[in-house]
Residue frames relative to the residue before (quaternion, step in Angstrom):
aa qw qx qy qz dx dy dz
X 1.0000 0.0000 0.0000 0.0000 0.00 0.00 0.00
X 0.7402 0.3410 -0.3605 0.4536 3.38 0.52 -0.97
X 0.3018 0.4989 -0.6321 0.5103 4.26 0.90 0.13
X 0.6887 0.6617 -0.2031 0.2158 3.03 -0.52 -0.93
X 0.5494 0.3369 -0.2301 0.7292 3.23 1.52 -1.27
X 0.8793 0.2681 -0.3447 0.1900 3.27 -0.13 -1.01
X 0.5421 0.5470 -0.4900 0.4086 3.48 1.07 0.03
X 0.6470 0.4726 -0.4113 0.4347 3.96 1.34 0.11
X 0.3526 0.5545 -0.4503 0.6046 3.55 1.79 -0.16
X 0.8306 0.2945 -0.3863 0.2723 3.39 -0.50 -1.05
X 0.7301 0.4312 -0.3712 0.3784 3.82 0.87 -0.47
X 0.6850 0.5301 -0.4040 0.2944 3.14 1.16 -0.54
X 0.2118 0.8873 -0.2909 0.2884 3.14 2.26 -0.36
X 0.8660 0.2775 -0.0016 0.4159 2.29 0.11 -2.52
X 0.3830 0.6220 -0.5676 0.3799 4.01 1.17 -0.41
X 0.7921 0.4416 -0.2561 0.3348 3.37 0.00 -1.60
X 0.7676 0.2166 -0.3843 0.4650 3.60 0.74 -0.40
X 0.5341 0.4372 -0.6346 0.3477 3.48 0.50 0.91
X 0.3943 0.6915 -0.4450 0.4104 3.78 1.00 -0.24
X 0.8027 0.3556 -0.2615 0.4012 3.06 0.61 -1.72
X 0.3110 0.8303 -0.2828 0.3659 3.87 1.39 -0.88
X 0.6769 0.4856 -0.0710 0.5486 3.27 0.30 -2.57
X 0.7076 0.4633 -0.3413 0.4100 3.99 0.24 -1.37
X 0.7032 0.5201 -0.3057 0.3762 2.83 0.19 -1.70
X 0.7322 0.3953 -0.2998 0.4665 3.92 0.93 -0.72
X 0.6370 0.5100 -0.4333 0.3825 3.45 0.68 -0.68
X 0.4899 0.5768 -0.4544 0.4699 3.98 1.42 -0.42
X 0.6470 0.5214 -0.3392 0.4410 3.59 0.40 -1.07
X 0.7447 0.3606 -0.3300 0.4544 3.45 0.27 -1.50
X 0.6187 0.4971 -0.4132 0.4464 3.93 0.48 -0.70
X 0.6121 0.4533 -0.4416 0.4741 3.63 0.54 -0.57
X 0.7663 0.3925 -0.2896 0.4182 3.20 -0.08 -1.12
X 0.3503 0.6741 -0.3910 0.5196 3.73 0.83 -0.21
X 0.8694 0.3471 -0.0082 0.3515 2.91 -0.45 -2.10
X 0.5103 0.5360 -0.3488 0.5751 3.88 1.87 -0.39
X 0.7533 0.2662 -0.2178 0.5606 3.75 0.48 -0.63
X 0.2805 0.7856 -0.5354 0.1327 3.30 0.25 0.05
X 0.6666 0.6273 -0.0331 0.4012 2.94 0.71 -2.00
X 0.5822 0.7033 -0.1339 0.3854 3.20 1.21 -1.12
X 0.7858 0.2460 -0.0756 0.5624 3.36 1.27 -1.33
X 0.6908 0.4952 -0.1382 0.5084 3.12 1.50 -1.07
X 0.0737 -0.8790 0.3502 0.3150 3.58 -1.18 0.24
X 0.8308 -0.3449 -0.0363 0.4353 3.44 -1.17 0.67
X 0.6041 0.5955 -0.3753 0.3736 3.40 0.96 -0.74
X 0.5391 0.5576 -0.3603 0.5183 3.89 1.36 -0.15
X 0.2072 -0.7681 0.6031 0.0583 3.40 -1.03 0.83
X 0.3013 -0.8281 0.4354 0.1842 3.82 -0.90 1.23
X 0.4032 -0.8301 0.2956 0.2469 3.26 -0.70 1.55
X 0.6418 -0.5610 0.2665 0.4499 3.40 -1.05 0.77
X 0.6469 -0.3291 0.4505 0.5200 3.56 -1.55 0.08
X 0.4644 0.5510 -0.6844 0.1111 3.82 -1.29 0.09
X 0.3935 -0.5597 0.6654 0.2985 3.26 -2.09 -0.02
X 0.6069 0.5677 -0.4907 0.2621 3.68 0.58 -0.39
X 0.3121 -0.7622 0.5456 0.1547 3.75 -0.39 1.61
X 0.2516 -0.7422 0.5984 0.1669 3.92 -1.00 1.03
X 0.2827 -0.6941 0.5827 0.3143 3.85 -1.14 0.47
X 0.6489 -0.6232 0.3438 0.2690 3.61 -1.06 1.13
X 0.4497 -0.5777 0.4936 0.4695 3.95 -0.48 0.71
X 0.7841 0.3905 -0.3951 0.2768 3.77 0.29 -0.46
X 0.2760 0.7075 -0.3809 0.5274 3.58 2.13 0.77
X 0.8597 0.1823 -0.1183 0.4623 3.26 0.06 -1.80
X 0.8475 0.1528 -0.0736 0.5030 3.67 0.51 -0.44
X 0.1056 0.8573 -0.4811 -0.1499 4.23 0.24 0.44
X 0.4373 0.5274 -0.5674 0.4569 3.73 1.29 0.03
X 0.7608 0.4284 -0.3300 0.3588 4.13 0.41 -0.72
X 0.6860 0.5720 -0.2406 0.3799 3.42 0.88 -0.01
X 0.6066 0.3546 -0.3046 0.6430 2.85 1.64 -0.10
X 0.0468 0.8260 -0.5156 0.2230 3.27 0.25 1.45
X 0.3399 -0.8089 0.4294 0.2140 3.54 0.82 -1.05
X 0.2087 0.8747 -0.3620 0.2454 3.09 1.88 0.70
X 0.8139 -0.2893 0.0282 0.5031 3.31 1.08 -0.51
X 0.7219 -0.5309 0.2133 0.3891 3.90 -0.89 0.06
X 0.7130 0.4013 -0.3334 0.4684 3.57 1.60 -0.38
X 0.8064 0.3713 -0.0486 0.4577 3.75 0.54 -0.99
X 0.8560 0.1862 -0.1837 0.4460 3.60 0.49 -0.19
X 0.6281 -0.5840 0.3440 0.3821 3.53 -0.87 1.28
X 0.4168 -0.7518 0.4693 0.2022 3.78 -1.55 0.61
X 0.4899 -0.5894 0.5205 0.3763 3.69 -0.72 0.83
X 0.5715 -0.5670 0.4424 0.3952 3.17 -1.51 0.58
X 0.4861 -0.5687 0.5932 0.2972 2.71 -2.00 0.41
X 0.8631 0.2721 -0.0984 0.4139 3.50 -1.96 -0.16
X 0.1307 0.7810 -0.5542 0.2565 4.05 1.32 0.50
X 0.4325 0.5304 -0.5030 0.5278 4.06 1.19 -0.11
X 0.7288 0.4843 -0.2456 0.4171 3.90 -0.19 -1.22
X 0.2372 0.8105 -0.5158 0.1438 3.53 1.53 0.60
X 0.6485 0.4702 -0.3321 0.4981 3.56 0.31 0.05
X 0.7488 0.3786 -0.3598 0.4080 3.73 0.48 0.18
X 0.4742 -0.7171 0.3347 0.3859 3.67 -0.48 0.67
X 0.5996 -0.7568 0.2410 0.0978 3.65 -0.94 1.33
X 0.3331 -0.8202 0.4067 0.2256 3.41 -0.69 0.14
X 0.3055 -0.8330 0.4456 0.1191 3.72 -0.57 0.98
X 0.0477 -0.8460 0.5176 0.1184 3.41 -0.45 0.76
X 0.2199 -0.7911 0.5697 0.0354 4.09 -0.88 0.53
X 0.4904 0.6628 -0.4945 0.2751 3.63 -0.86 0.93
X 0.5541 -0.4516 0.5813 0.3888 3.24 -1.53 -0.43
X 0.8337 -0.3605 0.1250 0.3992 3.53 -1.70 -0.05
X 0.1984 0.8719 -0.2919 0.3393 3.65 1.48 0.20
X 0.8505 0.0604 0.0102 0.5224 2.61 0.16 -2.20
X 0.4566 0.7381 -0.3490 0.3533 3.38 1.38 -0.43
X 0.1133 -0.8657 0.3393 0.3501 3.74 1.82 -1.27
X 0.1258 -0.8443 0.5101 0.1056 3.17 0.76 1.49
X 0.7493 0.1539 -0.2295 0.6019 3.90 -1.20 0.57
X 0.6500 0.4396 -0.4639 0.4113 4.04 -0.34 0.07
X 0.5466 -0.4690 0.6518 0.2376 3.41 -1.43 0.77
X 0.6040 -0.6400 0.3704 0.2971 2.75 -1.24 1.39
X 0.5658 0.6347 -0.3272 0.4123 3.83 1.27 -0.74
X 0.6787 0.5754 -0.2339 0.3919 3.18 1.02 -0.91
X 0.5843 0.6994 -0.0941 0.4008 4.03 1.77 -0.66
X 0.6049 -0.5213 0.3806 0.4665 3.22 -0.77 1.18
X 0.6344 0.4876 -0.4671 0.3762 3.77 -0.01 -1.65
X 0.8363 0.3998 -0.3080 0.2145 3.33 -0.37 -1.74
X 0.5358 0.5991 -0.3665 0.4686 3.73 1.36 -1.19
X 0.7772 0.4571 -0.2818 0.3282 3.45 0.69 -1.10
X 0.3691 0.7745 -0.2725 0.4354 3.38 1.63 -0.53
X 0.8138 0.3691 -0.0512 0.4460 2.94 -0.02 -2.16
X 0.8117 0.1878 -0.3323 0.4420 3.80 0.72 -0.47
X 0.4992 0.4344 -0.4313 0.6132 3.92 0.79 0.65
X 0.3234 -0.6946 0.6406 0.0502 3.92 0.53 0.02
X 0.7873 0.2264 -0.3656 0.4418 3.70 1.04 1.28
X 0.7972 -0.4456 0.2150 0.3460 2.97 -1.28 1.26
X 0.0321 -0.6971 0.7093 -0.0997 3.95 -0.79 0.74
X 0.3769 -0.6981 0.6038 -0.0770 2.79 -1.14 1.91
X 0.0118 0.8078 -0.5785 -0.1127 4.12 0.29 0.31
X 0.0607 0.6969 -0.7096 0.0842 4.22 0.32 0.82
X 0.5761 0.3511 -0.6947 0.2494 3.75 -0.30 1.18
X 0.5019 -0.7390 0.3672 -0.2589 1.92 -2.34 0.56
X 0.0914 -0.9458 0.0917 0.2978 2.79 1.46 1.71
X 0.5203 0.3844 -0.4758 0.5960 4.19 -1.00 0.81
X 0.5875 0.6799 -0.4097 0.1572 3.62 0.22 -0.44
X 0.0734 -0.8268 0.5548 0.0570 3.34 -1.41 0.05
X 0.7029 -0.1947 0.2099 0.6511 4.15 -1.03 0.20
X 0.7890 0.3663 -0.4272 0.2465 4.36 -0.31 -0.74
X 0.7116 0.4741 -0.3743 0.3588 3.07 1.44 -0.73
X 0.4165 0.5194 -0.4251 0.6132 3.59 0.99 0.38
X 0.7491 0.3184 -0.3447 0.4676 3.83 -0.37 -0.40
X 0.5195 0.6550 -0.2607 0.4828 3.50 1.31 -0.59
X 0.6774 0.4568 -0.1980 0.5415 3.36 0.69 -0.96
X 0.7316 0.5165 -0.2788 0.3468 3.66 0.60 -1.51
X 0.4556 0.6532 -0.4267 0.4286 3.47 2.24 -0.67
X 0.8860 0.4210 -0.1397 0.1348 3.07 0.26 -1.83
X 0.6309 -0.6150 0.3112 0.3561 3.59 -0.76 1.19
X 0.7582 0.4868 -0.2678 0.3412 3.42 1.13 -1.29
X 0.5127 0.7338 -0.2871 0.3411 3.43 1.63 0.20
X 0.6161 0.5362 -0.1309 0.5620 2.88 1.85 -0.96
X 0.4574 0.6378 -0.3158 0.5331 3.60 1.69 -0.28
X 0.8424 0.4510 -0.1249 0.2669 3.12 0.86 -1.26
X 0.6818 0.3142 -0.0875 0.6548 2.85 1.56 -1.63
X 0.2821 -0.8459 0.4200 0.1687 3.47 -1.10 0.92
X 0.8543 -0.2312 0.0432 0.4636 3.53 -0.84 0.53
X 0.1161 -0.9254 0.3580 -0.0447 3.63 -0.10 1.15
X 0.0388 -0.8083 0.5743 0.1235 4.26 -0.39 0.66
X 0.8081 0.4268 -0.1606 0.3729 3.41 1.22 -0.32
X 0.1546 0.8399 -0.5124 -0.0906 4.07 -0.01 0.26
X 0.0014 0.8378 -0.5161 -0.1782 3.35 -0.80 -0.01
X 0.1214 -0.8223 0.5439 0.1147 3.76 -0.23 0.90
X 0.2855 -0.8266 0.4748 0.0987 3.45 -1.06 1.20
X 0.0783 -0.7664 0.6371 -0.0254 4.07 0.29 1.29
X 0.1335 -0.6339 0.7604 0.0463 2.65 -2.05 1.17
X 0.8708 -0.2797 0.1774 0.3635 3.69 -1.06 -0.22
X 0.7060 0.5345 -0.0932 0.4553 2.69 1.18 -1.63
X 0.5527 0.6958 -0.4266 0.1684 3.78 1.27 -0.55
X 0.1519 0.9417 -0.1550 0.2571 3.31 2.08 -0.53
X 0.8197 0.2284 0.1488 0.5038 2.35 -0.52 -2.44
X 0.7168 0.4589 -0.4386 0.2886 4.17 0.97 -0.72
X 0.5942 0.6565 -0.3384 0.3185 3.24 1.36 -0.80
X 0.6200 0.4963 -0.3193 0.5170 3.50 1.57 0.19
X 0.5018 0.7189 -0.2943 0.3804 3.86 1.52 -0.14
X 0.2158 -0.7524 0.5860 0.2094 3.48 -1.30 0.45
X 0.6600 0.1568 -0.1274 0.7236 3.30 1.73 -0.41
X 0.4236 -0.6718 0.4942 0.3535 3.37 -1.45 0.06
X 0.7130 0.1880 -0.0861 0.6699 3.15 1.16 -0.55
X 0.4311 -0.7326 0.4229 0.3140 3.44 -1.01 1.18
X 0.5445 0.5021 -0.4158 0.5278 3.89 1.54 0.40
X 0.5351 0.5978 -0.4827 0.3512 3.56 0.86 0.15
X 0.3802 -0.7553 0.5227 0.1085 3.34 -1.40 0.56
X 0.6355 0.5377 -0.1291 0.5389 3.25 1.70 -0.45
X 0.3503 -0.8376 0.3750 0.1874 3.17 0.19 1.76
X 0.1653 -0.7794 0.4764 0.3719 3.67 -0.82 -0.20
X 0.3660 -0.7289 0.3290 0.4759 3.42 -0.65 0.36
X 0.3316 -0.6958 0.6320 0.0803 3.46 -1.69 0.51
X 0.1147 -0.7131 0.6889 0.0607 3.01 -1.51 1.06
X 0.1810 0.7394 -0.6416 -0.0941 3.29 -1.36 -0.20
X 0.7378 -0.6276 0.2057 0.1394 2.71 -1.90 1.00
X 0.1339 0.7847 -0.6053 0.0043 3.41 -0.70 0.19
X 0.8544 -0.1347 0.0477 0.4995 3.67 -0.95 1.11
X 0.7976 -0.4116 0.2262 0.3784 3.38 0.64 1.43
X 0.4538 0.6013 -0.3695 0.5440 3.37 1.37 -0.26
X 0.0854 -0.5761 0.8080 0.0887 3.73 -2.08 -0.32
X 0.3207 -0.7194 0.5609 -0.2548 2.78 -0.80 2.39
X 0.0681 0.8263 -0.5521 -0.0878 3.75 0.35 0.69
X 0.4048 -0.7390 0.3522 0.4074 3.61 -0.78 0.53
X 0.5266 -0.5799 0.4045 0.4720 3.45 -1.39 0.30
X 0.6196 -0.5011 0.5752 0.1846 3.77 -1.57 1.71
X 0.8038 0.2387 -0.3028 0.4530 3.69 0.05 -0.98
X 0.7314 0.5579 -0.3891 -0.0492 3.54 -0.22 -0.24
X 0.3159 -0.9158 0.1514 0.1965 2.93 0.86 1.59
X 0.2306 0.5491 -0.6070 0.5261 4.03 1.40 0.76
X 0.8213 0.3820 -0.2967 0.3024 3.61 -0.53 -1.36
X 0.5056 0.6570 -0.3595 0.4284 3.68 1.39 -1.10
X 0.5913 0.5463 -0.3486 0.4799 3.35 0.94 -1.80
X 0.7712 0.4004 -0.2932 0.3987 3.32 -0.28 -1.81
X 0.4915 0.5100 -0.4862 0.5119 4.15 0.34 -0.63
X 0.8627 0.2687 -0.1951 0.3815 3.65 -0.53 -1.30
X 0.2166 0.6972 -0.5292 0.4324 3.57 0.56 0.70
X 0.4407 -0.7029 0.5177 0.2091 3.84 -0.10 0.91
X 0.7450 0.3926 -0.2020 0.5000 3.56 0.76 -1.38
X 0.7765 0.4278 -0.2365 0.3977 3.32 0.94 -0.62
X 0.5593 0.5194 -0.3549 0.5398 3.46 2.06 0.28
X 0.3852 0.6331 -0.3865 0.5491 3.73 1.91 -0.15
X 0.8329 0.3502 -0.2826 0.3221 3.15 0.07 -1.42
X 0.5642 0.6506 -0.2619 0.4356 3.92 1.41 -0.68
X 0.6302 0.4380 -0.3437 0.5412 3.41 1.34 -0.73
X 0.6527 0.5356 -0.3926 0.3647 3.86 0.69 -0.99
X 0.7293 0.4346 -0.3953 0.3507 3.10 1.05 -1.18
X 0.6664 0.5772 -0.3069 0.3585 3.58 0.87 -1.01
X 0.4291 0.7642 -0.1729 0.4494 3.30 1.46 -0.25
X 0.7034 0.3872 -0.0493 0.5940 3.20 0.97 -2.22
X 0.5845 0.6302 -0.3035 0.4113 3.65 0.91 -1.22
X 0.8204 0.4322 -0.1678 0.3347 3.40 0.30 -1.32
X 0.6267 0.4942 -0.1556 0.5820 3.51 1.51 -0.87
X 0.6615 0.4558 -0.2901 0.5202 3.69 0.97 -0.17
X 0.4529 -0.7803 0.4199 0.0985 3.08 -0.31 2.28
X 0.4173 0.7001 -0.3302 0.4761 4.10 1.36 -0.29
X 0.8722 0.0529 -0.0683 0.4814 3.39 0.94 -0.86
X 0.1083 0.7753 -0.5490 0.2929 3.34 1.23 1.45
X 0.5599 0.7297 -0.2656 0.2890 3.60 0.80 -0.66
X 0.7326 0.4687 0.0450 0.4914 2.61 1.26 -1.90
X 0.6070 0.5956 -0.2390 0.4687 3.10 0.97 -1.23
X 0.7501 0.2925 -0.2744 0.5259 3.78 0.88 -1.18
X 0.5648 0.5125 -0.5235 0.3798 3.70 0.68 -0.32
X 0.7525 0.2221 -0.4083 0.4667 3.85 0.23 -0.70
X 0.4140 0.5978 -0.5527 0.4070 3.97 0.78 -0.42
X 0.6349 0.5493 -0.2743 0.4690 4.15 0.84 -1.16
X 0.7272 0.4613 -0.3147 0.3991 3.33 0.47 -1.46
X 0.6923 0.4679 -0.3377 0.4333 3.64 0.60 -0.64
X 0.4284 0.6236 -0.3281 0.5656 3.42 1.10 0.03
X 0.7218 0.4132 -0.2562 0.4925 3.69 0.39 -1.63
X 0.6468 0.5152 -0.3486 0.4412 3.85 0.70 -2.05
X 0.6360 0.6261 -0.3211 0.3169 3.44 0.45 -1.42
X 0.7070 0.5445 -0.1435 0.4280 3.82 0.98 -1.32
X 0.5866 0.5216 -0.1879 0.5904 3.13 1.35 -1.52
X 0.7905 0.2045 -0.3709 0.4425 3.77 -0.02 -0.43
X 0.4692 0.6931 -0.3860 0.3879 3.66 1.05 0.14
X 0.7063 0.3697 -0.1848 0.5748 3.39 0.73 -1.63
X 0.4927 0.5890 -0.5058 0.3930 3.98 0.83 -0.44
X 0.6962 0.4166 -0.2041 0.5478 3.21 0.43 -1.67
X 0.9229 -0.0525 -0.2359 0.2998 3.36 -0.55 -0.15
X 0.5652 -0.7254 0.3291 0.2144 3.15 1.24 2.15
X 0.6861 0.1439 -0.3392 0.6273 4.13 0.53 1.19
X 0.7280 -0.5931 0.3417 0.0382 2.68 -2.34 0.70
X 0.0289 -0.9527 0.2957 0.0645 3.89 -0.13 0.59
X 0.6717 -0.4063 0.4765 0.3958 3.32 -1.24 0.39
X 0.0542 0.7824 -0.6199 -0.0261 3.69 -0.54 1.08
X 0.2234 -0.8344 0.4906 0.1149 3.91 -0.33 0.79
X 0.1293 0.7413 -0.6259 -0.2051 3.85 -0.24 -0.05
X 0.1527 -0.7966 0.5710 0.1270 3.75 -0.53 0.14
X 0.2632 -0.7920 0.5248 0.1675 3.82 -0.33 0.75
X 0.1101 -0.8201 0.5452 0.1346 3.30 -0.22 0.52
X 0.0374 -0.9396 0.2960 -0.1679 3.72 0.02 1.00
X 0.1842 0.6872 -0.6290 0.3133 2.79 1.38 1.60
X 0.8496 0.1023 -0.3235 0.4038 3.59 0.77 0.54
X 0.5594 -0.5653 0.2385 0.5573 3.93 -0.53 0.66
X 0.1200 -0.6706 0.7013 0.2096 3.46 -1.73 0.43
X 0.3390 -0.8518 0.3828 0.1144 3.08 -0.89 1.23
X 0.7315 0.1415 -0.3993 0.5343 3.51 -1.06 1.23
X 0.1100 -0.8898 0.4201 -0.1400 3.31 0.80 1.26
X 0.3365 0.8999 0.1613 0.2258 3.00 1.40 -0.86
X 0.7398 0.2960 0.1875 0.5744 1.87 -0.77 -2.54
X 0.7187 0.6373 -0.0936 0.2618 2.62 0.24 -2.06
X 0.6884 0.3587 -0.2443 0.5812 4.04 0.96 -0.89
X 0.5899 0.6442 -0.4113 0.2606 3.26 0.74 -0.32
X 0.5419 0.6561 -0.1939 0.4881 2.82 1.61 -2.04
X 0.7650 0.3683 -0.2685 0.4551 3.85 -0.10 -1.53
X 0.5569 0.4799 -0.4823 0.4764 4.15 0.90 -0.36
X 0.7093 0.5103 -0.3769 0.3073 3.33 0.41 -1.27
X 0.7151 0.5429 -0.1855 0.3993 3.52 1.46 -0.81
X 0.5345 -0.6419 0.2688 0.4796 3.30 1.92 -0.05
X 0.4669 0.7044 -0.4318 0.3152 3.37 1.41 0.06
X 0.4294 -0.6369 0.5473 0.3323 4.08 -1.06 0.99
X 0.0814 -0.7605 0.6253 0.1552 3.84 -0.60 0.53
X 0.0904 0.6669 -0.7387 -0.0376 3.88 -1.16 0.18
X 0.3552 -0.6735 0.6328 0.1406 3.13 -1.47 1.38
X 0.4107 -0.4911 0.6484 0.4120 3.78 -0.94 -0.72
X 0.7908 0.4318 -0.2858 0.3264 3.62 0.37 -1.14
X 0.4825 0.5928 -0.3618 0.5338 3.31 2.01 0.02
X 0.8026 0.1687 -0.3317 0.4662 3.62 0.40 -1.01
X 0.9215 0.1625 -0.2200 0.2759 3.64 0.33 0.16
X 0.7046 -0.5774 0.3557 0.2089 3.62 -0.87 0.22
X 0.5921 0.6093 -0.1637 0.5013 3.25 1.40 -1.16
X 0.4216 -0.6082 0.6186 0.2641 3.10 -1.49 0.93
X 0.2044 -0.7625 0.6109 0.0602 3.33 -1.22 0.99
X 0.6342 0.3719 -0.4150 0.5360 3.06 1.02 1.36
X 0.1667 0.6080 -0.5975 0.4955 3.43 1.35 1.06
X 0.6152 -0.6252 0.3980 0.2688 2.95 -1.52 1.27
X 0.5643 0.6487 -0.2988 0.4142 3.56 1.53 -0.84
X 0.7435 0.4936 -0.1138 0.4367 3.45 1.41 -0.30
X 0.8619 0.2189 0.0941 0.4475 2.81 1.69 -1.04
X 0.0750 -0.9264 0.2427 0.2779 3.40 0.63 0.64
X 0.5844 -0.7983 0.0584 0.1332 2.95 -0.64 1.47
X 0.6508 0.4263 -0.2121 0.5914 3.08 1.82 -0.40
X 0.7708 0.2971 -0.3076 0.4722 3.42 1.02 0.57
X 0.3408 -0.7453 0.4714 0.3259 3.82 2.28 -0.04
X 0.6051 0.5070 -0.5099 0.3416 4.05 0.52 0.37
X 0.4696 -0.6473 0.3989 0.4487 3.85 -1.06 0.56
X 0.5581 -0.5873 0.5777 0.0991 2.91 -1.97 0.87
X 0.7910 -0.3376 0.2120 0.4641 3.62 -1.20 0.50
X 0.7420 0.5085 -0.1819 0.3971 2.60 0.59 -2.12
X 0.6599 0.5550 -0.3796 0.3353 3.74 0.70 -0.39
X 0.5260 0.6408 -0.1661 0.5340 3.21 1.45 -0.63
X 0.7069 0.5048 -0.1976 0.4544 3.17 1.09 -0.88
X 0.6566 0.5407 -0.1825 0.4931 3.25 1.30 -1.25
X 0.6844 0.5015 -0.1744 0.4997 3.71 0.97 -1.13
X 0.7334 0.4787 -0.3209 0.3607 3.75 0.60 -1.00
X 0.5342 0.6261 -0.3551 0.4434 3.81 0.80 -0.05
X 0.6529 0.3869 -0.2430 0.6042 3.44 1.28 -1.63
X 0.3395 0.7713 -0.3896 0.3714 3.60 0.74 -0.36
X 0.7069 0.6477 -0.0352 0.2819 3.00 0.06 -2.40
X 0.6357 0.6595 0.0260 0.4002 2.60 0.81 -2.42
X 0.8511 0.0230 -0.0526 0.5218 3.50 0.14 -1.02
X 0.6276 0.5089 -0.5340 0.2488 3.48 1.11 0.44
X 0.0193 0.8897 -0.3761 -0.2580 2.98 2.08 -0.96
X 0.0659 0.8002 -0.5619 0.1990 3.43 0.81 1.96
């Protein structure tokens, strides 16, 4: 009997001083976090307190309310051009890109495109986003409620879409899980949002460090370039397929590369989405310009500026000939 106690002393021992261990690091890693923050981010962002309690994203529990249009950094944009109700619409996909974080809504791919095609443009990105939150959307019934009968999508990828589509958080100070899929037999497997063991284990400071390094190490390691574009593709393909289901005909699928920085296995990578019928447009094809000139880019936050929009949508046009 008394083994017995002590072999439950000794684990419960040792539970507690790995508990403490794990804390003691997640302070460090939040501090340090919270010291550079500032660094990447700008001032108008606010760093979230220390907690463990992980939040599901408004575009999780509710996506007709979240596109709302509340403002330019955090909440999805009403459609554009919603006058041109009678002409069949345009869909747009991305992260804070295409969405046009900081820019009046006038100032935004959606609306510019609107106003010269004279049809409605749906903008469902999403700023932090990446390939799930699009496939995410294409899942959900209440999307199809929302957005109406589509021939045209265009999804706007930057470098970085990569490395999120492997994240639980975008930032290892974020509280707002993202969802995740992963693969299994060709399939996309999103995890279950509610199950609040994994939530726990996700929001673990040390254990949101270690997810960024790996996704980090993963993405940059030419060994798994293959892989990386085959499921980086598949969400593309899953993403179409539940599109054309729902709205039972075939469409115009756009990726656009936006490439004020390199995206790696480019390539590879265009090859794959041609072979698959997908319409690719680089930037570094239709123009010359650095798109990180300050005239392009704003500088204290790295997102495009009017003027970038301005430069790009013509060559656009050109090769989409929509």
């Amino acid at each position: 009997m008394n083994n017995h106690k002590n072999i439950i002393f000794i684990i419960v021992a040792n539970i507690l001083i790995l508990c403490l261990i794990v804390f003691i690091s997640d302070i460090s890693i939040y501090k340090y976090y919270a010291s550079n923050y500032y660094k990447t981010h700008p001032k108008i962002y606010k760093i979230n307190q220390f907690k463990y309690m992980p939040y599901f994203p408004e575009y999780i529990v509710d996506l007709e309310s979240y596109f709302n249009g509340k403002n330019n950094i955090f909440f999805g944009r009403l459609p554009d051009g919603k006058e041109y109700k009678n002409k069949v619409p345009i869909v747009i996909f991305g992260c804070s890109y295409g969405f046009g974080q900081h820019l009046d809504y006038k100032q935004t791919l959606s609306y510019k495109l609107a106003h010269i095609f004279q049809r409605p443009v749906y903008n469902r990105s999403i700023s932090g986003g990446s390939f799930q939150h699009m496939y995410m959307q294409s899942l959900s019934e209440s999307f199809y409620k929302t957005i109406p009968i589509s021939d045209t999508v265009i999804y706007v990828m930057i470098g970085d879409h990569y490395r999120r589509s492997k994240l639980w958080y975008f930032d290892v100070l974020d509280i707002h899980l993202y969802p995740h899929f992963h693969k299994n037999k060709n399939r996309l497997i999103m995890d279950n949002p509610y199950n609040p063991f994994l939530n726990f284990f996700k929001s673990i400071y040390t254990v949101k460090h270690f997810n960024h390094i790996y996704a980090d190490r993963y993405i940059k390691n030419p060994n798994n370039s293959e892989k990386i574009t085959d499921e980086s593709l598949l969400y593309f393909i899953e993403t179409r397929k539940e599109l054309e289901k729902h709205w039972n005909k075939k469409i115009k699928f756009i990726i656009l590369l936006y490439e004020d920085w390199d995206i790696m296995y480019k390539k590879e990578f265009i090859n794959k989405l041609k072979n698959n019928n997908f319409i690719v447009i680089s930037t570094k094809e239709i123009t010359d310009e650095n798109l990180r000139d300050e005239k392009y880019q704003m500088q204290e936050n790295h997102h495009p500026t009017e003027k970038a929009w301005d430069l790009l949508i013509p060559q656009i046009i050109e090769r989409l000939k929509l």
